[in-house]
N, C-alpha and C positions, 0 to 999 in steps of 0.2 A: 761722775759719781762712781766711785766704787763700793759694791758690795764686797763684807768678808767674806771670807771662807772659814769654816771653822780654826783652822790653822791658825789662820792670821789673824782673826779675834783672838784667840790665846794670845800671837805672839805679839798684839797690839796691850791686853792685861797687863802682861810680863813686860813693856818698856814703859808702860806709863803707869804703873798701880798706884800711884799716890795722885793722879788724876781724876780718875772715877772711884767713886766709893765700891766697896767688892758685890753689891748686888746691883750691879749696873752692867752692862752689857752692849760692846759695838757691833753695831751693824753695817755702818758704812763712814766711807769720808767721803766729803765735797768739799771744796775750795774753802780748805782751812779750817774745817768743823766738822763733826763727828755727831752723827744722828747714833742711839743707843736708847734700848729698853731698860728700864727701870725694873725690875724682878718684884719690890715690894707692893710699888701699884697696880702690878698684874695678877697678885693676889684678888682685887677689889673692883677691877676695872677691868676694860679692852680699851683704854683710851692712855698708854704704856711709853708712847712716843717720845724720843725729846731729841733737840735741836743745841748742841752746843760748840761755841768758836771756841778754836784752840787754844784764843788769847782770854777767855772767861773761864771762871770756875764752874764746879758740877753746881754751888746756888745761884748762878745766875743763867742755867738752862733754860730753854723756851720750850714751854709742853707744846706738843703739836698738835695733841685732843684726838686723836686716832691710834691704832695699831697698824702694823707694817706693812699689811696686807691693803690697807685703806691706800696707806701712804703713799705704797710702792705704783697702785692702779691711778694715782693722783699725779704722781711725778711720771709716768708714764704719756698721759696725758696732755699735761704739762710742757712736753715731749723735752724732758730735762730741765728747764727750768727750776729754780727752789721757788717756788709760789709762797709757802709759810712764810717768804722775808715779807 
């Protein structure tokens, strides 16, 4: 798993923009998929999460039902594993 860094979420926006819709936001890759916050449902919610394969579009993301901070203490735990699959 890698976490962005500010930088490189930009410079991940900027190669793929017609991937994620512009209120969507990367936070990391895993083997082939790209965990990212959702900006609208964090208006509403703490549960902001999503799970999507490179090979799927942004509607058929997997909400993960948490925020990153859940996520990150879950996959830590987990100690790497993707548990959500």
């Amino acid at each position: 798993m890698t976490i962005f860094s500010l930088e490189h979420m930009i410079s991940f926006l900027q190669e793929y923009d017609d991937w994620l819709p512009s209120h969507c936001y990367p936070m990391g890759y895993s083997n082939a998929a790209v965990i990212f916050v959702d900006s609208e449902v964090c208006q509403h919610s703490d549960k902001y999460l999503y799970w999507l394969s490179c090979i799927d579009r942004y509607e058929r993301a997997l909400k993960l039902n948490m925020n990153f901070e859940t996520w990150l203490d879950l996959y830590i735990v987990a100690q790497g594993t993707e548990y959500w699959l």
